[in-house]
NUPA-95984 format. One line per field, with one value per residue: y, x, z of N, C-alpha, C, O in turn. Coordinates in steps of 0.001 Angstrom, whole numbers, plus 500000, padded with zeros to 6 digits. Layout:
N
npy	[Y; ...] .
npx	[X; ...] .
npz	[Z; ...] .
capy	[Y; ...] .
capx	[X; ...] .
capz	[Z; ...] .
cpy	[Y; ...] .
cpx	[X; ...] .
cpz	[Z; ...] .
opy	[Y; ...] .
opx	[X; ...] .
opz	[Z; ...] .
//
This chain:
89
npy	[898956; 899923; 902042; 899659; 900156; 900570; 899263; 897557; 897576; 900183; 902676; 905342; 905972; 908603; 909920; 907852; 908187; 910504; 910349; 908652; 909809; 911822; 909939; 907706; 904370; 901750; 900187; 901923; 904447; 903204; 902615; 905055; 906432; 904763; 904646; 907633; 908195; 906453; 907740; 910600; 913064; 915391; 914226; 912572; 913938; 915396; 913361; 912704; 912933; 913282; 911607; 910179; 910347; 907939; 907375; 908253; 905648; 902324; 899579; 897277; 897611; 899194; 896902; 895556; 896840; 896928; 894011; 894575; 895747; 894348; 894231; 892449; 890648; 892159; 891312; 890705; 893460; 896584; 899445; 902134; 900942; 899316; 901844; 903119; 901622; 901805; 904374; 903800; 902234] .
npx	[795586; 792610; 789575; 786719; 783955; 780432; 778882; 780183; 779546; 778543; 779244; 779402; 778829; 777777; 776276; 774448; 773035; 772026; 769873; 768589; 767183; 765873; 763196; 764336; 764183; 766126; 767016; 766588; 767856; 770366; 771149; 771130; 773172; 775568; 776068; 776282; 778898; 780106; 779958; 780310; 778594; 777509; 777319; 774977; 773035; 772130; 771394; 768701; 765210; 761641; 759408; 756066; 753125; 752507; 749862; 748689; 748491; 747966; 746577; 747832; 750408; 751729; 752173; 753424; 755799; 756413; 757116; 759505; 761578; 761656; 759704; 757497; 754389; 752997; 750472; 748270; 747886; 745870; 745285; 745883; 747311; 749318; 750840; 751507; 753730; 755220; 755976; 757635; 759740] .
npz	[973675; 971833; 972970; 972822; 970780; 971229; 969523; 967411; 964061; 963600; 962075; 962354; 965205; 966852; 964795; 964536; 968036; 967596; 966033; 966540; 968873; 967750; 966768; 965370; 963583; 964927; 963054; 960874; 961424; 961771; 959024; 957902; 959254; 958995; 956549; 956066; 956884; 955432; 952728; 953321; 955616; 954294; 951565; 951673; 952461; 950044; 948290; 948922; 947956; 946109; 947793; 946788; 948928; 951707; 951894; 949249; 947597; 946819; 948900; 948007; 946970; 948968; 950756; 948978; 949598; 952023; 952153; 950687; 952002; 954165; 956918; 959163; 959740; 957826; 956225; 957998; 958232; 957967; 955779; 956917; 959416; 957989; 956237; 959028; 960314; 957687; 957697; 960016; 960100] .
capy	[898588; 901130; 901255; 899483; 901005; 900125; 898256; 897905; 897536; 901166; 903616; 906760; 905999; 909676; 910273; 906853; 908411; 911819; 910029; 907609; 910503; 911967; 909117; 907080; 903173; 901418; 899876; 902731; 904932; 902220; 902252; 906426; 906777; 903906; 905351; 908834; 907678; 905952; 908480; 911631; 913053; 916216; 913535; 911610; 915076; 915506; 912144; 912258; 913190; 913576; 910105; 910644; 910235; 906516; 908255; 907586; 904330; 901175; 898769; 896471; 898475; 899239; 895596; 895146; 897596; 896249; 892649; 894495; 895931; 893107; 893943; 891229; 891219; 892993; 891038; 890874; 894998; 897356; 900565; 902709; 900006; 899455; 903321; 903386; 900579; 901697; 905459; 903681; 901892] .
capx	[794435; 792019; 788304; 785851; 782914; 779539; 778477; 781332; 778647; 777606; 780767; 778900; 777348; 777022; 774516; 772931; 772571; 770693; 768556; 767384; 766510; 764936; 762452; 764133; 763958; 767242; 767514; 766887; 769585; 771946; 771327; 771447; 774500; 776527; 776000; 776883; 779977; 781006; 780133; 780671; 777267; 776811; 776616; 773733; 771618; 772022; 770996; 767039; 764509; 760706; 758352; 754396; 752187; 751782; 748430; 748061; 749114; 747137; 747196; 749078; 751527; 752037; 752388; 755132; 756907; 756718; 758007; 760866; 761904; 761661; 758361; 756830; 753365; 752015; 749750; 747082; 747603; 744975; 745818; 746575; 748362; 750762; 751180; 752501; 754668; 756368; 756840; 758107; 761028] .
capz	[972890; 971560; 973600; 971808; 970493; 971704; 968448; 965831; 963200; 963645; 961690; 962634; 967083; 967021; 964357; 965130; 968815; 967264; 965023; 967445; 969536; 967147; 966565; 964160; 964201; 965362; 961369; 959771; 962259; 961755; 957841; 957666; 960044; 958087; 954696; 956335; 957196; 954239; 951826; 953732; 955962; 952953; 950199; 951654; 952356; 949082; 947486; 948998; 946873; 947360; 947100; 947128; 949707; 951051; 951733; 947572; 947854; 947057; 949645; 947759; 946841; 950343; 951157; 948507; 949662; 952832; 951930; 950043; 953383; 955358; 957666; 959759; 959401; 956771; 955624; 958270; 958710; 956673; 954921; 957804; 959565; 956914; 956363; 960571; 960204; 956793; 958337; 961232; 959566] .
cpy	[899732; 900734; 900896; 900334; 900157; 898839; 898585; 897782; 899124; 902211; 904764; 906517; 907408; 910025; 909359; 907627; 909456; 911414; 909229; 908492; 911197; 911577; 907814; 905700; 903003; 901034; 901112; 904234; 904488; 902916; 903888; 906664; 905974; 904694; 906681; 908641; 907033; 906732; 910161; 912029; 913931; 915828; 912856; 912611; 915622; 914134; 912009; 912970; 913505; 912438; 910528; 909689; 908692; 906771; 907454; 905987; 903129; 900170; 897217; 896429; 898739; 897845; 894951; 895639; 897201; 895273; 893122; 895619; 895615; 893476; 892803; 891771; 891853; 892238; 890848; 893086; 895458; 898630; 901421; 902458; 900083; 900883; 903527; 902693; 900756; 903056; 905065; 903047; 902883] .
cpx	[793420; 790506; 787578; 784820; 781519; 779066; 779408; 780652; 777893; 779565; 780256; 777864; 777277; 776037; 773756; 772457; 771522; 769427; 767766; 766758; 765744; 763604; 762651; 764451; 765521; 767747; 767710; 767950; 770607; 772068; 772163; 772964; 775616; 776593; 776833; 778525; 781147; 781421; 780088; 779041; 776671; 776243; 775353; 772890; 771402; 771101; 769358; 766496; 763080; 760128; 757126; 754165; 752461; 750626; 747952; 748398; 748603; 747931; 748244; 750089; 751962; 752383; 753336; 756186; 757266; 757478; 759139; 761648; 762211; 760630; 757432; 755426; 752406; 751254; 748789; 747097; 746325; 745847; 746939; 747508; 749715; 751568; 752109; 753371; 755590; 756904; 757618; 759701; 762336] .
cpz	[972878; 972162; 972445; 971725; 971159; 970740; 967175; 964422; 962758; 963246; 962129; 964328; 966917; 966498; 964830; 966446; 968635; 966311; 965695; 968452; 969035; 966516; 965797; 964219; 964396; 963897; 961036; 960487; 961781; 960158; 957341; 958207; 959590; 956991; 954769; 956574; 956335; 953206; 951678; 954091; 954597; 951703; 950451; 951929; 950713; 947964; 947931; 948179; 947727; 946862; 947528; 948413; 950249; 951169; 950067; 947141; 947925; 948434; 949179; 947336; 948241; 950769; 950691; 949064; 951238; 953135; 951421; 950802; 954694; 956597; 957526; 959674; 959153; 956176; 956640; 958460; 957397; 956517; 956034; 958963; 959128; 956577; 957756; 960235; 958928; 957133; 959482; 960944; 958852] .
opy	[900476; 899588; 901470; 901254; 899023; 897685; 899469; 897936; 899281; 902298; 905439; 906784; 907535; 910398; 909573; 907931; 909468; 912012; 909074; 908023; 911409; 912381; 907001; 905576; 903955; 901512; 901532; 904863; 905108; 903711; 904023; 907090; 906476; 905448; 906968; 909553; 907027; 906744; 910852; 911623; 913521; 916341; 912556; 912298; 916256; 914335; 911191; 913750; 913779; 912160; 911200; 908681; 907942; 906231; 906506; 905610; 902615; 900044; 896479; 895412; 898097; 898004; 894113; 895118; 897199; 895298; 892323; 896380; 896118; 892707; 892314; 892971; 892132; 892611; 890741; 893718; 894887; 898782; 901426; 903289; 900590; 900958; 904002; 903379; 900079; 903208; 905942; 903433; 902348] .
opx	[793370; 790072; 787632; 784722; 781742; 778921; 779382; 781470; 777009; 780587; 781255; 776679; 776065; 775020; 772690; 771277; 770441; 768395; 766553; 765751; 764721; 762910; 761765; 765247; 766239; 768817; 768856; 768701; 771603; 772991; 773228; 773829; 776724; 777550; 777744; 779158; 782376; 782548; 779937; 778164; 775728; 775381; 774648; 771731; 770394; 770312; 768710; 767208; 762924; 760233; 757026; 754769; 752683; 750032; 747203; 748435; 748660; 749096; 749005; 750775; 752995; 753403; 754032; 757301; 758450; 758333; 760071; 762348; 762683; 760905; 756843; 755172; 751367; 751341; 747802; 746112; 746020; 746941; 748169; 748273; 750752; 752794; 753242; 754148; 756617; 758117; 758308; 760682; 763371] .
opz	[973858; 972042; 971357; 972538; 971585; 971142; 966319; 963515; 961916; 963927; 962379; 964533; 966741; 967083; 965407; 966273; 969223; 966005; 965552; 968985; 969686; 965892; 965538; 965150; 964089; 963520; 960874; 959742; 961408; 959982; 956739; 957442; 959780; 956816; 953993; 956042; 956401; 952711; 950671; 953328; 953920; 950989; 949487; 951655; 950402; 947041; 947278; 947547; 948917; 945667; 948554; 948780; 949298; 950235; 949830; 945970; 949042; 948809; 949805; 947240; 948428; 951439; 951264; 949098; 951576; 954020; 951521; 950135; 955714; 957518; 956561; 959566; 959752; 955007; 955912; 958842; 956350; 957061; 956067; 959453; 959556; 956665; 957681; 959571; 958876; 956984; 960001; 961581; 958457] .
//
């Protein structure tokens, strides 16, 4: 029988392990290091782009983008709040 893996949900534990050391949340590791994995790591450095500021960013725009991310509450946070918590994901 072949060893298991730590979390069979995770096709790429090595990048997840460098990205989480690098700061990056446990979702959004998982999400980067899956994708890498599926669709080879060179195609997904290729596929980012650049998005403005959330700096420019009404706060309720920030708050959608929140809910369409799945962050717990955002709705008592204020501007700069919401700003940590969506770089943090």
């Amino acid at each position: 029988m072949p060893p298991q893996r730590e979390d069979p949900r995770l096709n790429d534990p090595e990048l997840y392990e460098k990205l989480r050391q690098d700061g990056a949340s446990k979702q959004k590791a998982a999400r980067i290091s899956n994708a890498a994995a599926k669709a080879g790591r060179s195609s997904i450095g290729k596929k980012g782009g650049r998005s403005g500021s959330y700096d420019d960013w009404t706060v309720v725009e920030l708050k959608s983008k929140a809910k369409e991310i799945g962050l717990t509450g955002y709705s008592r946070k204020n501007k700069p709040q919401l700003i940590e918590a969506l770089r943090g994901s």
